[in-house]
N, C-alpha and C positions, 0 to 999 in steps of 0.2 A: 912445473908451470903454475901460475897464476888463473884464478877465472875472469881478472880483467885483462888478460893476454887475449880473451878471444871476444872482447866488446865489438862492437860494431855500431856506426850510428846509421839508420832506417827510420827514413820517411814512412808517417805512417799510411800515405796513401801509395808505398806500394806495396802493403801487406793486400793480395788480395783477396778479395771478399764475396767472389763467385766464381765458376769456371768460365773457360771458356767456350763457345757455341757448340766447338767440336775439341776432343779430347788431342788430337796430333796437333793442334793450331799453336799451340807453345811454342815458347822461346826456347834454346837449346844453349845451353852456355859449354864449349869444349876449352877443358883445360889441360895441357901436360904436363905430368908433375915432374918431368924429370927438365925441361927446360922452362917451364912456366907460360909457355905463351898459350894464347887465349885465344877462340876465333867463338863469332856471333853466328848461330846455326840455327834452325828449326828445328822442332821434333822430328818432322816429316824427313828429316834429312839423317835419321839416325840409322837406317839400312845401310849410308855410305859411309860410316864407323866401323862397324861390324864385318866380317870375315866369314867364307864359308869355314865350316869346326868352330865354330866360338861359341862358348855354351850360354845360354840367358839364364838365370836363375831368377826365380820370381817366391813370392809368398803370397802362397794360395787363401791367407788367412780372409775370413767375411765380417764386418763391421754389424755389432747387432746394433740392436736401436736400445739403447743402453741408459738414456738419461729418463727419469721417471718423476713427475713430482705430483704428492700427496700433501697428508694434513695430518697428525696427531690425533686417536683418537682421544675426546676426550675435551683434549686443551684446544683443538681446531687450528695450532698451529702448524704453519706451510712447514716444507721437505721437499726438499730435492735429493733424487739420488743418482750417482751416478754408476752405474756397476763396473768393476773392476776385474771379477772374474766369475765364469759359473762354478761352481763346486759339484753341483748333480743337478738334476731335471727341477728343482726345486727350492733350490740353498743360491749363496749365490755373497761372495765378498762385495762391499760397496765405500764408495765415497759418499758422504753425507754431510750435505748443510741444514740447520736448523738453529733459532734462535738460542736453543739450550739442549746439548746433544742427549739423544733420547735413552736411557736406560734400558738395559734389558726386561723384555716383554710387553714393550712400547708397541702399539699398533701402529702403524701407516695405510691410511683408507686413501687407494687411488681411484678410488670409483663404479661405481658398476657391480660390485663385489666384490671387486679384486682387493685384496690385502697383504702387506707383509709385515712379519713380526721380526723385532729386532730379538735377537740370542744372544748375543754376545760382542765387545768393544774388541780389536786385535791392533794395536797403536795404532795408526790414522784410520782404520777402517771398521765397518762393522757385516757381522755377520749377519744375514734375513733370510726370514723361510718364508714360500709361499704356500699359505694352506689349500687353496682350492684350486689354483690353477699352476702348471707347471710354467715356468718360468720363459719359456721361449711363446707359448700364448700369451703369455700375460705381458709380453714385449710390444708382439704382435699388434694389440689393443691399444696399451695407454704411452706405450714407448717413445723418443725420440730419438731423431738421428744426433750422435752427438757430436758436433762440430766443436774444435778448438776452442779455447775462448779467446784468440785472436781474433778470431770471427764472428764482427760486432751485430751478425741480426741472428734470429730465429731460424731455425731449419725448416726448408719449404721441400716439395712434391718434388723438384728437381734435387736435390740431397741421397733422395732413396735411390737414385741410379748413379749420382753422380759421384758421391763419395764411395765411392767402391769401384774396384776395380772389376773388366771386364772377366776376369778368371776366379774371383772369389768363389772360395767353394767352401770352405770348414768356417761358419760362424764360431765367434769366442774373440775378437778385437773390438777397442772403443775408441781407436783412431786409423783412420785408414793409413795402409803402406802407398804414400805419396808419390812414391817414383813410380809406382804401378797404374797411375789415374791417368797417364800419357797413351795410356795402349790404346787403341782401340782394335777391334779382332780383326779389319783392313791390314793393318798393319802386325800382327802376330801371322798372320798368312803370308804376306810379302817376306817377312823375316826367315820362316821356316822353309819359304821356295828357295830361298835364295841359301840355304844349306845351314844357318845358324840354330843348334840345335836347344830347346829348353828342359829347362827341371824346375820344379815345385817343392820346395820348403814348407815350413806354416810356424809362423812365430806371432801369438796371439800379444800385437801392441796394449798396452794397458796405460792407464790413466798418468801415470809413471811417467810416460815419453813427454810431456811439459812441466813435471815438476821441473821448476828452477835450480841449478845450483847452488846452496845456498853457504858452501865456506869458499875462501881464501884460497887456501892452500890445496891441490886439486889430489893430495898424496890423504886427504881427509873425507874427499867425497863417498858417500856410500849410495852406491847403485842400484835404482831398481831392479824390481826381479819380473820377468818374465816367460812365458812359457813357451817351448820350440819342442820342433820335431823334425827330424833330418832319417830318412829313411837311406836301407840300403841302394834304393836307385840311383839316388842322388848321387852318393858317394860314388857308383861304378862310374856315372856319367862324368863326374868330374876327372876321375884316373883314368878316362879314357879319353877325355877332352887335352890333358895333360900330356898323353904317351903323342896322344898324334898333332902336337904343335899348334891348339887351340888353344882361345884363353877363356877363361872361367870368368862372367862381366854379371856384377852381383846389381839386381836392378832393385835399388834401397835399402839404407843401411841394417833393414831388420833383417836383409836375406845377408847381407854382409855378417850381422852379430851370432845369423842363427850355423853357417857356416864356420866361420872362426870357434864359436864355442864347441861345434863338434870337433876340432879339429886343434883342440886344447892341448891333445896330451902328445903332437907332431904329427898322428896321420888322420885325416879326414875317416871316423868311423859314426854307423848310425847313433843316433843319440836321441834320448825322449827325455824332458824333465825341464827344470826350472836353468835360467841362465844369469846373471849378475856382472855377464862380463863387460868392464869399461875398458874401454878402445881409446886410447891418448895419444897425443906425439911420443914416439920411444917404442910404439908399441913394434913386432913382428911378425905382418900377415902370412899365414899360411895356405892362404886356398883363393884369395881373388888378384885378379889380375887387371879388371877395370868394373868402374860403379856407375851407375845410373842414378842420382839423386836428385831432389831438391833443393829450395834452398833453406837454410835452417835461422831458427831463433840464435842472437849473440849471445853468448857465454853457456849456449845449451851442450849438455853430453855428445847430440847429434853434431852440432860443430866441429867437436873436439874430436869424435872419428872421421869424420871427413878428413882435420888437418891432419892427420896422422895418416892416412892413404897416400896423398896428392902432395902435402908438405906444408907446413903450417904459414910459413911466407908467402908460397905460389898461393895458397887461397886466400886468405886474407885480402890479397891484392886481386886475386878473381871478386871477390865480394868489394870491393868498391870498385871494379869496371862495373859488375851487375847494378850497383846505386847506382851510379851517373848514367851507366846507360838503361835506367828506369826498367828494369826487368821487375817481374812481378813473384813477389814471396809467399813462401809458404807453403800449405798444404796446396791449395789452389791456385798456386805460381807455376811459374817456369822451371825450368830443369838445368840439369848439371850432367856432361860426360867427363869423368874423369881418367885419368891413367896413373898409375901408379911412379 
């Protein structure tokens, strides 16, 4: 397939560009992939989807405040960085803008004391040490929440709570897992009474998840890499969700990627380490049986798993009932149940 197979044209005012008052208050788009029909739901309405045995799986992952911007010492020119991953208490891979990218042993003065030294270029990335302060204070301090750059303002006071999900627990992501900003803990209680039981992944999203695709031919794309961890509980839970006529309902496509990739080699086994796996039309899921997403950028990677769940025609044509019927996109939009 092609990357202009999965264009899409979006109105840009319904990319939206704040949440809503209350986190269930969303639109709920239900699609079935096996006959394509559609129906217009709420979030609040998604305990009537659901099944006592049907497992949630969620990503536990916590969004740090990840975007930082200094000044060159020296030359006084600006930087921005965005960080990409931590490496230890004090190192840390980064995205970095600057007029002229800085050489190693370049200083970055964020203020206050706080410093970071560039070591070393790694193709689009660089590597920074912080001398004096360990890396999660130093967030703490000069940090921002980093919001897509869909999202045409500044990060405010409401960001720190809102862009995370109610269950984050392992900081290490610089974008939040979107289908998980629906929850609010009203509603993980109602879910859990009513017998639908959860598991916890952790697949640390990285700067990666908006790079564009940038060839033609999608047998050319090369995949970001990101980091997962799928523990032995997960796995029993799913084989047991499996024996007793549950279904396994991945809520966002990183618990969808972190799933699938443990379950690479035909059976869901624990897995720790890096993932690259691209999910396309053709592909053959092994472990989910319905998804919880949002909705995605045209021609993004995340599109392309989606169509490959649900069926690349059924969505497409889901994605323009969502335009016409003015649903709101993106990180901070509406949602998506899908069936396989």
């Amino acid at each position: 397939m092609q990357r202009s197979d999965f264009h899409f044209d979006l109105p840009a005012e319904l990319i939206a560009q704040y949440p809503l008052p209350r986190r269930r208050d969303s639109r709920l788009l239900q699609l079935d992939g096996g006959s394509g029909a559609l129906r217009d739901r709420r979030f609040a309405e998604l305990p009537q989807l659901l099944r006592p045995g049907d497992l949630l799986v969620f990503n536990d992952t916590r969004v740090i405040a990840a975007r930082l911007h200094g000044r060159k010492r020296g030359s006084g020119g600006k930087v921005e960085l965005l960080i990409e991953r931590l490496l230890d208490p004090r190192r840390a891979l980064v995205h970095l803008k600057a007029s002229k990218a800085p050489p190693p042993g370049t200083i970055i003065e964020l203020g206050g004391g706080a410093d970071l030294e560039v070591l070393s270029r790694l193709e689009n990335l660089f590597e920074v040490r912080s001398e004096r302060l360990e890396l999660v204070d130093l967030m703490r301090t000069h940090g921002h929440i980093p919001l897509p750059p869909y999202i045409t303002r500044d990060d405010g006071e409401e960001d720190l709570e809102r862009y995370q999900t109610v269950y984050a627990k392992r900081p290490g992501a610089v974008a939040a897992p979107t289908a998980g900003l629906h929850f609010d803990q009203q509603m993980l209680d109602q879910l859990a009474s009513q017998g639908v039981a959860s598991a916890h992944v952790t697949l640390h999203v990285g700067a990666g998840t908006f790079q564009p695709v940038r060839v033609d031919n999608l047998d050319d794309h090369r995949m970001h890499s990101e980091y997962l961890e799928v523990d032995q509980s997960v796995c029993d839970r799913v084989a047991r969700t499996r024996a007793e006529g549950g279904r396994v309902v991945a809520v966002g496509t990183t618990s969808v990627r972190s799933l699938e990739t443990a379950a690479a080699a035909g059976e869901l086994r624990p897995y720790r380490g890096e993932t690259q796996l691209f999910i396309r039309p053709g592909y053959g899921f092994r472990c989910v049986d319905a998804m919880l997403t949002n909705f995605h950028l045209p021609e993004s990677t995340l599109l392309m798993l989606v169509s490959a769940f649900c069926g690349y025609r059924q969505l497409m044509a889901a994605y323009r009932h969502a335009v016409a019927q003015r649903y709101r996109f993106f990180s901070y939009g509406d949602a998506m149940f899908l069936t396989r």
